[in-house]
LOLUM-501469 format. One line per 3 residues: number of its first residue (from 1); their letters; for each residue y, z, x of C-alpha. Coordinates in Angstrom, 2 decimals, decimal comma, m for minus. Layout:
BEGIN
NUM> a> Y/Z/X; ...;
END
This chain:
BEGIN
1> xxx> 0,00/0,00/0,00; 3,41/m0,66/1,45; 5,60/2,08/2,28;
4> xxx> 8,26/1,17/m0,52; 5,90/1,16/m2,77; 3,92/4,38/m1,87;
7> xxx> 7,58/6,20/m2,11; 8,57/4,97/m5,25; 5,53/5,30/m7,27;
10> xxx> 5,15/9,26/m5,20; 8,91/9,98/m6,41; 9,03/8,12/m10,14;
13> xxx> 5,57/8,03/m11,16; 4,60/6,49/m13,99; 1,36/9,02/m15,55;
16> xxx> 1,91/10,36/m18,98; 4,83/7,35/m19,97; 3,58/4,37/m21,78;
19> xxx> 6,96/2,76/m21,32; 7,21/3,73/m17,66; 5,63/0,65/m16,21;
22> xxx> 8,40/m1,52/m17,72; 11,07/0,86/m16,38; 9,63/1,52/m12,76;
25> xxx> 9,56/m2,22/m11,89; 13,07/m2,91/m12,67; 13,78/0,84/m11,12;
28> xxx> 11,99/m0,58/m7,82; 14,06/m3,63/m7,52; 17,06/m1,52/m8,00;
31> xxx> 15,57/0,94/m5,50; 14,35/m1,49/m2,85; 17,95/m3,33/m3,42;
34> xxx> 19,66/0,04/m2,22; 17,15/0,48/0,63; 18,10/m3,25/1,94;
37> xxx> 21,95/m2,46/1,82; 21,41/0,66/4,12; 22,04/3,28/1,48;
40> xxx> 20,93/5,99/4,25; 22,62/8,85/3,27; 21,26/7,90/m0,46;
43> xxx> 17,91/7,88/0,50; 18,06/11,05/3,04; 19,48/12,98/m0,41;
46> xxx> 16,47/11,72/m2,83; 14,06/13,12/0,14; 15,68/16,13/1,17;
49> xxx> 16,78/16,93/m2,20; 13,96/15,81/m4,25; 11,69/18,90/m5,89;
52> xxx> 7,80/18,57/m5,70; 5,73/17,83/m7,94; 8,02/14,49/m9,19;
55> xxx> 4,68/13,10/m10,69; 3,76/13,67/m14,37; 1,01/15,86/m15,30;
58> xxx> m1,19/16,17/m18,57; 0,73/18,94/m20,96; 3,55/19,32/m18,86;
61> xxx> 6,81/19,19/m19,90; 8,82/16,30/m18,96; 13,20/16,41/m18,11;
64> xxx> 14,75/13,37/m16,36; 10,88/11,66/m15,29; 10,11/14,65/m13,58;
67> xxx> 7,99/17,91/m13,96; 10,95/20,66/m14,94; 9,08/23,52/m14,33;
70> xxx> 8,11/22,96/m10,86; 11,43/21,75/m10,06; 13,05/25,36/m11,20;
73> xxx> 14,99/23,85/m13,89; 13,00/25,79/m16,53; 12,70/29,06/m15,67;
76> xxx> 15,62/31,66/m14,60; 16,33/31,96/m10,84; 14,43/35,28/m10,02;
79> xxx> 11,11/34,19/m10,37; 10,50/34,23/m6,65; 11,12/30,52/m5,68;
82> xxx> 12,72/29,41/m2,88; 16,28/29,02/m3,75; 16,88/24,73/m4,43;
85> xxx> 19,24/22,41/m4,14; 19,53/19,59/m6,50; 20,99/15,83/m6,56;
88> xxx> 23,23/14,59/m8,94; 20,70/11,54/m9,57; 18,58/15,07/m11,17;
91> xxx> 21,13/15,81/m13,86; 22,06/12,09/m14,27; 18,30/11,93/m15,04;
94> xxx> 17,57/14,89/m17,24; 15,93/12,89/m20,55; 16,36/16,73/m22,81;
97> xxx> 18,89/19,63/m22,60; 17,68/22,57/m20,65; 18,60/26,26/m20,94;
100> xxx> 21,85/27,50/m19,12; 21,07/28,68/m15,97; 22,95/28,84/m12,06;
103> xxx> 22,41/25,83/m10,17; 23,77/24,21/m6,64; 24,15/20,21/m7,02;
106> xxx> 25,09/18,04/m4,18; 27,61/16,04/m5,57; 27,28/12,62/m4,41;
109> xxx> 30,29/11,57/m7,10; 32,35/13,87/m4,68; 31,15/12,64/m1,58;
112> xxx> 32,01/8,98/m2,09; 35,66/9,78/m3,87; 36,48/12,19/m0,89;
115> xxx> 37,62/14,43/m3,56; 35,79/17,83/m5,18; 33,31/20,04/m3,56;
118> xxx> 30,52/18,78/m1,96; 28,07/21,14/m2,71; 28,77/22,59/m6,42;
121> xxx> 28,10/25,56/m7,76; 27,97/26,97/m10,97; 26,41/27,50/m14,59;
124> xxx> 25,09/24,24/m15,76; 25,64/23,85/m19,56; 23,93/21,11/m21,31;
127> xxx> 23,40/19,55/m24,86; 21,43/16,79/m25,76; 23,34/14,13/m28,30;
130> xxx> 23,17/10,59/m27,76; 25,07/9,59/m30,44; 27,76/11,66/m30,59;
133> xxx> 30,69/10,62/m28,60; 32,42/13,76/m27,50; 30,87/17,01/m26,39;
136> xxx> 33,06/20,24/m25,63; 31,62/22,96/m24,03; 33,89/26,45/m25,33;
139> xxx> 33,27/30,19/m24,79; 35,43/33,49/m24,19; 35,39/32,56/m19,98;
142> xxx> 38,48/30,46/m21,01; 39,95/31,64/m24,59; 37,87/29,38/m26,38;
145> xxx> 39,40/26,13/m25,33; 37,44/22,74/m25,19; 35,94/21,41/m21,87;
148> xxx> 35,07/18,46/m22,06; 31,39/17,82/m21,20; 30,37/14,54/m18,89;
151> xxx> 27,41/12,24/m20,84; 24,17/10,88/m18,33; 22,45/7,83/m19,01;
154> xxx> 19,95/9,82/m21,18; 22,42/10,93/m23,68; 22,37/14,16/m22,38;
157> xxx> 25,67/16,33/m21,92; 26,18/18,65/m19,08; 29,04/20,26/m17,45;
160> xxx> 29,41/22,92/m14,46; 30,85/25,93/m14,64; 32,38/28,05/m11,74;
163> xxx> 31,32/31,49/m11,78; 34,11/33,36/m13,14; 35,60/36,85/m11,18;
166> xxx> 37,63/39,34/m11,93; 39,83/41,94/m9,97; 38,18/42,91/m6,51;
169> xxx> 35,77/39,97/m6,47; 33,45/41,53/m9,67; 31,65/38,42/m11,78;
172> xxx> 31,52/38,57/m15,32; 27,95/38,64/m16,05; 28,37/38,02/m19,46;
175> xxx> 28,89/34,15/m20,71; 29,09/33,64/m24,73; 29,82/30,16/m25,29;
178> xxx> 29,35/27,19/m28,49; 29,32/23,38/m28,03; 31,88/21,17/m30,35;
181> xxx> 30,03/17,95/m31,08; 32,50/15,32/m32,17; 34,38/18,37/m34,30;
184> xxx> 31,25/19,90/m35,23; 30,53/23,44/m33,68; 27,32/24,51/m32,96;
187> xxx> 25,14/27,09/m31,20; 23,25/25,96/m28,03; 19,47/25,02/m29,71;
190> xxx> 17,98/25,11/m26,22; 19,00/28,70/m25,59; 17,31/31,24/m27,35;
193> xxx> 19,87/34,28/m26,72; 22,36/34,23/m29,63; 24,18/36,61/m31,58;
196> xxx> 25,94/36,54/m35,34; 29,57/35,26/m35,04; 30,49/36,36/m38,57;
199> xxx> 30,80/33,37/m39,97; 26,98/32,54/m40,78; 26,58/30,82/m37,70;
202> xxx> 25,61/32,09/m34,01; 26,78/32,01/m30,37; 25,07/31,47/m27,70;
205> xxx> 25,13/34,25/m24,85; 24,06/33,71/m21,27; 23,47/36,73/m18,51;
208> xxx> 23,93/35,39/m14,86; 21,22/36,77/m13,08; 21,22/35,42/m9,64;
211> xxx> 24,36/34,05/m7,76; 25,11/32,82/m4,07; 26,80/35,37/m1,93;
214> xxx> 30,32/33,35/0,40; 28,69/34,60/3,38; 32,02/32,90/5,29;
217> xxx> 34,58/34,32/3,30; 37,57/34,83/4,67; 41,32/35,39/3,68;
220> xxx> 43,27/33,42/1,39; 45,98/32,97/m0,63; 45,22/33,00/m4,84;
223> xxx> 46,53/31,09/m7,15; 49,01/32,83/m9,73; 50,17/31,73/m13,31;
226> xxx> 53,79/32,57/m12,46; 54,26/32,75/m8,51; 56,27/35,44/m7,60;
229> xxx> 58,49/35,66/m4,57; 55,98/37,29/m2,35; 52,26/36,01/m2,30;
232> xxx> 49,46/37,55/m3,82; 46,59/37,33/m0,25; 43,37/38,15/m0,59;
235> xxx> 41,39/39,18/2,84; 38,07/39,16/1,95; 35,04/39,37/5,05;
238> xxx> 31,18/40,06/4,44; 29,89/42,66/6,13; 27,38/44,08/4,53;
241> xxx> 25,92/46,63/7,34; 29,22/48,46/7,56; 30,16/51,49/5,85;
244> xxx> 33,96/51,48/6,36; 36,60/49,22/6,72; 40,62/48,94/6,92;
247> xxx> 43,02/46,22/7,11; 45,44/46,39/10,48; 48,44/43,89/10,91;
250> xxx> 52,11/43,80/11,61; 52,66/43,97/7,37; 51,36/47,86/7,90;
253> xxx> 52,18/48,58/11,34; 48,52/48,34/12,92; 47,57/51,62/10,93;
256> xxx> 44,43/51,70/10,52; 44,27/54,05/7,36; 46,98/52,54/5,14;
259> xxx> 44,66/49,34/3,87; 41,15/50,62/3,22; 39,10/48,03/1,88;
262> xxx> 36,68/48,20/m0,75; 32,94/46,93/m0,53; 31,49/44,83/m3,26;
265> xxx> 27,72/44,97/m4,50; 27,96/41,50/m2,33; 28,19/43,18/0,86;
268> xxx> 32,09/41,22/1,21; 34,86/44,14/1,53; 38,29/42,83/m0,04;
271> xxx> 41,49/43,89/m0,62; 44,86/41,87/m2,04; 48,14/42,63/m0,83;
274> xxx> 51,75/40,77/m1,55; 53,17/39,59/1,21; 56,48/37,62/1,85;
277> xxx> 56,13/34,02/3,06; 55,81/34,62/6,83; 53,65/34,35/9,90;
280> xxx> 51,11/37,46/10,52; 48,53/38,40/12,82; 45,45/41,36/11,66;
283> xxx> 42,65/42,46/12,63; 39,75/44,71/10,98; 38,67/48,15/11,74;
286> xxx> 34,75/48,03/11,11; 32,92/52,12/11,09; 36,45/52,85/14,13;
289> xxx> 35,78/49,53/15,74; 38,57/46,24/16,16; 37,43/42,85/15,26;
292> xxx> 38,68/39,41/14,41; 38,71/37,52/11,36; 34,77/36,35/12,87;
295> xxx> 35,56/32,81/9,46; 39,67/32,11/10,29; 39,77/29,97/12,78;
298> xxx> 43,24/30,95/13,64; 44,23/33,07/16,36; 47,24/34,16/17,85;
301> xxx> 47,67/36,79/20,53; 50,15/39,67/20,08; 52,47/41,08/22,68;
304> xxx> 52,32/44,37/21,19; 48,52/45,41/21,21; 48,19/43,21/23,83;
307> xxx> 44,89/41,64/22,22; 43,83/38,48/20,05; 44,18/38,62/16,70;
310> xxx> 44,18/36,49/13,54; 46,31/34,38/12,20; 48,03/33,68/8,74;
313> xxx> 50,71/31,28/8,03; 52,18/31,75/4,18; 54,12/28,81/3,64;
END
């Protein structure tokens, strides 16, 4: 067998789909097409990213021409599984909504446009309606106004949603949400957690179980509704085998005990300060001992402690 064809039929099999055959051979010309024109970075993606167990199996159940289950998009996160990353050419595949649940997605609509994060990360929402022309996804993470939800080939809607935090880097576990098909609202059918809304119909509630810890974290400046004259900085650093640690700069003359930080469950100590628009230089104090910012990149050394020390322009 040739090696094109031992990869596709491996990757998109064709067991347990009467109308695959038809499909697969104008999938291979497309596929062998995109192989001729170098698509390297495509293909390294599909093998990399690809999930086991791509073949179709008596009884199992099928999303996007591949088994769900053993690709982790059926179960919650904590079932012991390696931790996976996913392709966009999954979701633009999925053939059936699946329940909410935290995904990463390498963004390959990103990638090309030079725009968006690479790697995305978030809740993935979907709802499966391939006649309807507008899906919203809405839910009290942002006052119950519409999102608008992006349609795949298979009639399936999905949409990503950042994890949400609150004060001191705390997530809101807690996601209650309703889809709006073409003015219609409705409950998510693929999710069995609902409660009454009062109004003889349900919402849909999601717990976020499992999340990815910023293990680079590092300081930056957050975005306010009404900017004030002095900036609103967060220093944020993950450290999770220390017990104590303080904030030192020329904003609190290098004392080491007026910014204590506070650790998160996360293991990332934070703290948010408003600052003028200036240059400044820190440092931490980690259990009595100095250290750099080890995730800004900027350095500057100071005259007056006579040691390098971050660096933080705000503009």
């Amino acid at each position: 067998m040739h090696v094109d064809d031992f990869f596709f039929r491996t990757h998109f099999g064709t067991q347990g789909d009467p109308g695959a055959g038809h499909r697969n051979a104008s999938g291979r010309q497309n596929w062998l097409r995109m192989l001729r024109r170098g698509a390297g970075f495509t293909l390294l993606l599909l093998i990399v990213n690809a999930p086991p167990g791509l073949e179709a199996r008596n009884g199992d159940d099928w999303v996007g021409g591949y088994n769900s289950a053993e690709a982790g998009l059926e179960d919650a996160l904590d079932t012991g599984r390696r931790k996976r990353v996913y392709s966009l050419h999954n979701i633009e595949t999925l053939r059936r909504a699946v329940r909410p649940r935290y995904v990463r997605i390498v963004n390959s609509r990103h990638y090309a446009s030079g725009g968006g994060e690479y790697l995305e990360k978030g809740i993935l929402f979907t709802f499966a309606s391939y006649r309807s022309r507008k899906v919203y996804l809405s839910g009290d993470f942002n006052n119950w106004g519409l999102i608008p939800m992006r349609r795949n080939q298979m009639g399936v809607y999905y949409h990503v949603l950042p994890v949400r935090e609150i004060e001191l880097g705390e997530k809101i576990e807690k996601y209650r949400y309703k889809f709006q098909i073409d003015g219609i609202w409705a409950h998510d059918p693929s999710h069995p957690n609902r409660v009454d809304d009062g109004l003889g119909g349900y919402i849909s509630e999601y717990l976020l179980d499992d999340i990815d810890v910023d293990r680079q974290i590092s300081v930056r400046v957050l975005k306010e509704v009404e900017p004030a004259a002095e900036r609103l900085v967060e220093f944020a650093i993950y450290l999770p085998g220390v017990e104590n640690l303080s904030l030192v700069g020329d904003f609190n003359n290098w004392n080491p005990e007026h910014d204590l930080m506070r650790k998160g469950p996360d293991g990332i100590f934070r703290l948010r300060l408003r600052l003028r628009p200036d240059q400044y230089v820190y440092k931490y104090v980690a259990d009595g001992k100095w250290m750099l910012d080890k995730f800004n990149e900027d350095a500057r050394f100071h005259q007056g402690i006579g040691e390098l020390c971050s660096y933080i322009d705000l503009k």
